[in-house]
N, C-alpha and C positions, 0 to 999 in steps of 0.2 A: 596714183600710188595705191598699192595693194600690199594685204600682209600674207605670206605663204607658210602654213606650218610646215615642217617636212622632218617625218620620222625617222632617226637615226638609232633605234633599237637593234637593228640587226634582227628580230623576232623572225622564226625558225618553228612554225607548229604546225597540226593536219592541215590538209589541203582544204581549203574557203570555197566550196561549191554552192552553197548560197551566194556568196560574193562575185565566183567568177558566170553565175546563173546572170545573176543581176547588170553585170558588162553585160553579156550576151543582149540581153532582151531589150537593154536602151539603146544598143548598135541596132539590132535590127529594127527597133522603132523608128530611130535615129532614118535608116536607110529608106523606110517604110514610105516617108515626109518627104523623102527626097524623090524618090519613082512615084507617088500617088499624083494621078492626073489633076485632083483640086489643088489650089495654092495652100501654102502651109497657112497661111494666116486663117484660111476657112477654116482647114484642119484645128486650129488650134482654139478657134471661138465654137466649133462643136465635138471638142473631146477634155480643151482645156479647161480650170476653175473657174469659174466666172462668182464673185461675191455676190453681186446684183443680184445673181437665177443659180443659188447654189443646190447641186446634187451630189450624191456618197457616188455614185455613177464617174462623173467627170472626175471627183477629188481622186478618185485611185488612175483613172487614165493620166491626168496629169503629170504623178509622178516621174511615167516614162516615157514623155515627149520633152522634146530639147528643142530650141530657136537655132540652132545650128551646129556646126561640129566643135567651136570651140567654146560654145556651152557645153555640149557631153564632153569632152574631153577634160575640163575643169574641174565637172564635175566626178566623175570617172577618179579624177589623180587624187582626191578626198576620198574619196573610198577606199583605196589602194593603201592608202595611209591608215586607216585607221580601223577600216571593216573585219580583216584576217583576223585579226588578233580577238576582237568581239565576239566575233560569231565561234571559235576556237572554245570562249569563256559557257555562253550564253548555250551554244548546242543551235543545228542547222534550224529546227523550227521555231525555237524562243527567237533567234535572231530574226528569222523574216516576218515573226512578227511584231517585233519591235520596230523593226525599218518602216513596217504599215502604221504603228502608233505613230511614229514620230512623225511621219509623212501627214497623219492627219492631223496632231498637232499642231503644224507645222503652219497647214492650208489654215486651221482653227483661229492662230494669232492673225495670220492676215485676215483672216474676214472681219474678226475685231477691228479692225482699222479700217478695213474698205469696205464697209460694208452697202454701198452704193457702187461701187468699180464695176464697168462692163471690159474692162480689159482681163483675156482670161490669165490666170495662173500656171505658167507649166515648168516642166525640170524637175529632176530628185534632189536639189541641193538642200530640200526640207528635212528628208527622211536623211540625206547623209548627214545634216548639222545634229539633228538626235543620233547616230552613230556616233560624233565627235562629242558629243554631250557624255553617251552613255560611258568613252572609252575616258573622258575624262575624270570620272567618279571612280573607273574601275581602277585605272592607272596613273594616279599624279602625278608620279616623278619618272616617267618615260624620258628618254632622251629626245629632244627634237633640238631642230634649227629653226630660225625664224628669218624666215627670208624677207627683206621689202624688196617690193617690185617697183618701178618705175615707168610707166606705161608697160614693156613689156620685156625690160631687164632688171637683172638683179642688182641693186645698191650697197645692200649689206647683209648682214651675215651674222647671227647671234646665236650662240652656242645657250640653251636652256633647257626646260624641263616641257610637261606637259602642263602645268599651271601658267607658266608662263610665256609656251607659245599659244595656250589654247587659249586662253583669259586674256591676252591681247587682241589675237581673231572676231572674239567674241564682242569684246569692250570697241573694235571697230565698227563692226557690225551694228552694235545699238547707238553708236553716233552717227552711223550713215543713214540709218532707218529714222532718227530725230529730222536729220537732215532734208530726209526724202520728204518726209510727212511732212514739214513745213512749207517746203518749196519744191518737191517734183526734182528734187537732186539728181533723180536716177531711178531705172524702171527696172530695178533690179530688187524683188520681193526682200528686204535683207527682214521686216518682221517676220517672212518665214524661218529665214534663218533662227531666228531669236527663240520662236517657238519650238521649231522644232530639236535645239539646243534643249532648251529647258526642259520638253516633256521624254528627252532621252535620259538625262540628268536626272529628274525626278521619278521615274519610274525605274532607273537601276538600284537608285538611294534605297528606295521601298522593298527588291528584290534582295537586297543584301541585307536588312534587316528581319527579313523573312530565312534567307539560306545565305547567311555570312559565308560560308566556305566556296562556297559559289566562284566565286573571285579569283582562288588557287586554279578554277580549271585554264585560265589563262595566261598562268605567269609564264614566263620562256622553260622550256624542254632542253636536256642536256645534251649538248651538241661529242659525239663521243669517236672515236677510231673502232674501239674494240666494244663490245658489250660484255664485261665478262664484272664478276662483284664478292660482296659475299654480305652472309645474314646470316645475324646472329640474334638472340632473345634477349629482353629489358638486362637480364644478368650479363652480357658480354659472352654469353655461350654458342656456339655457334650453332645452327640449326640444320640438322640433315634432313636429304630428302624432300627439300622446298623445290618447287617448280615453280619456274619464272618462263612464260610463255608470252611472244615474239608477235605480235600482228599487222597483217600491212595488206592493201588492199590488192597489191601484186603479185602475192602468192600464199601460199598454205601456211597455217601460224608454226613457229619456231619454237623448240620446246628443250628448255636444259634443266638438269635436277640439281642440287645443292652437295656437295660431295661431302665425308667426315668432318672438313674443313670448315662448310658453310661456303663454301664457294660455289660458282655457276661460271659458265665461261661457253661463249660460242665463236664454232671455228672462225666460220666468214658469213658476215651480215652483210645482201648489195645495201649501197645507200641509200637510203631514204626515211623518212619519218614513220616510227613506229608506233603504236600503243601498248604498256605491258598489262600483265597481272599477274602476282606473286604470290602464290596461294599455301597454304599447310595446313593440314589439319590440327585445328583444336585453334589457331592462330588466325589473328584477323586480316583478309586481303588487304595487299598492296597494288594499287592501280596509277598509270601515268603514261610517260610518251616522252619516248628520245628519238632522237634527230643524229641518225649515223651518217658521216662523210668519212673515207679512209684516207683520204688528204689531208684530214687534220695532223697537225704535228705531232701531237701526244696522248694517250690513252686519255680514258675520266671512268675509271671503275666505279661503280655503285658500292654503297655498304646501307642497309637497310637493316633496320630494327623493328624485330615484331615483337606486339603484346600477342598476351596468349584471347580468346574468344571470351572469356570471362570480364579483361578492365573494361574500364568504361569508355577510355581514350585510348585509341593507338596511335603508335608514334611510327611513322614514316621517313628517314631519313636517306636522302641521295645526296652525292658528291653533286652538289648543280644542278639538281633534278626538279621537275612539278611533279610531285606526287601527292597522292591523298588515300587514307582509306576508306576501306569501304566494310 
């Protein structure tokens, strides 16, 4: 029996080319294992972790070798869960290299406990349990399910949050890892798991302490029909002449101006996820990212509030929106 988290967020942001990088290169490793003329087990005692005869060499190879396909695949479906959203927060190169911290921390806890083991270490379930670390510090009260499994079907079904599908996961994990360490339970690294939890967790804690707002860059994006809004200043006056410009990596940026009204309105957006910025002179930029479907049933106009370039805080409001200034 196993515990499955599984995200019911619906989360909707830029596209995770880090993330879909990171599929890529374990598939092709993946396949790599499978056509290479040597037996995987050789493969895996000279590219895997070994505690015994540890090198920085093997610990980053490891990460992207698998014992088989439904090891990558297991591991694969934890990513998919929890990576987009991260890497969305954190920005393409913070995130890959956090995936490398937590992978090392990861390999780091186990050596603490093996530190005689010639069996080598391989898989990213290290580096993904710091992604689940990191996404659990960022986002507590996510929606998830908590699925148990039972050999290889599903039992039950618990409708929670991210505390408490993750901190179940987690709270298994270090009972199976007591378990292993005592008797050889299972040859399934779960003190990596633990480690690399933790140095995900501990190292976002530190990062949000250092740039709290950090956090805003990955809340969900307003899912919309129309893009059209209006902006008005701290007094409820509407502000002409504001340019609110459209970017996306499909075609040339969109660009509408603020009419008498404080209004902006664009004819036809195709669908896809955007990025904006709302710029005026003398007024502090407004920057963010909507998510256009024309399926949607009902409009979600923006109303956004600018300070002028002199406060000290500007205020940023959307109907639904992740935005921040800048």
């Amino acid at each position: 029996m196993f515990i499955l988290p599984v995200n019911t967020d619906g989360y909707i942001g830029r596209r995770p080319y880090v993330f879909l990088g990171l599929v890529v290169i374990n598939a092709f490793v993946l396949a790599a294992t499978y056509i290479h003329p040597s037996p995987a087990e050789a493969l895996f005692l000279q590219y895997g972790f070994v505690p015994a005869h540890p090198h920085f060499s093997t610990l980053l190879a490891s990460m992207f070798l698998h014992a088989g396909f439904w090891h990558f695949a297991g591991n694969m479906f934890f990513l998919w869960m929890f990576s987009p959203r991260v890497e969305n927060t954190f920005g393409r190169l913070l995130f890959a290299a956090m995936y490398i911290v937590c992978g090392c921390g990861a390999a780091a806890l186990h050596f603490a406990f093996n530190r005689t083991a010639t069996i080598p270490l391989v898989g990213a379930s290290g580096a993904i349990s710091g992604i689940v670390g990191c996404y659990f510090v960022l986002f507590p009260r996510s929606r998830f399910d908590l699925v148990v499994v039972l050999f290889r079907w599903p039992v039950k079904t618990i409708h929670t949050d991210t505390y408490g599908a993750v901190g179940a996961w987690i709270g298994e994990q270090a009972v199976l890892a007591l378990l292993t360490q005592a008797g050889q339970f299972s040859e399934v690294a779960f003190w990596a798991h633990i480690g690399g939890f933790s140095t995900g967790a501990a190292v976002t804690s530190i990062l949000l302490l250092i740039a709290p707002r950090l956090k805003r860059r990955g809340e969900a994006p307003p899912v919309v029909r129309f893009v059209r809004g209006r902006v008005r200043d701290d007094t409820g006056k509407p502000i002409v002449g504001a340019e609110f410009r459209l970017h996306a990596d499909f075609h040339a940026p969109l660009v509408a101006m603020t009419d008498t009204k404080g209004r902006f309105t664009f004819a036809t957006v195709p669908d896809g996820t955007y990025s904006f910025r709302l710029t005026k002179i003398q007024f502090q930029a407004v920057e963010g990212t909507v998510v256009v479907q024309r399926k949607r049933r009902f409009p979600s106009p923006f109303n956004f509030t600018l300070l002028s370039a002199d406060k000290r805080v500007a205020v940023a409001e959307a109907q639904g929106a992740a935005v921040h200034s800048v």
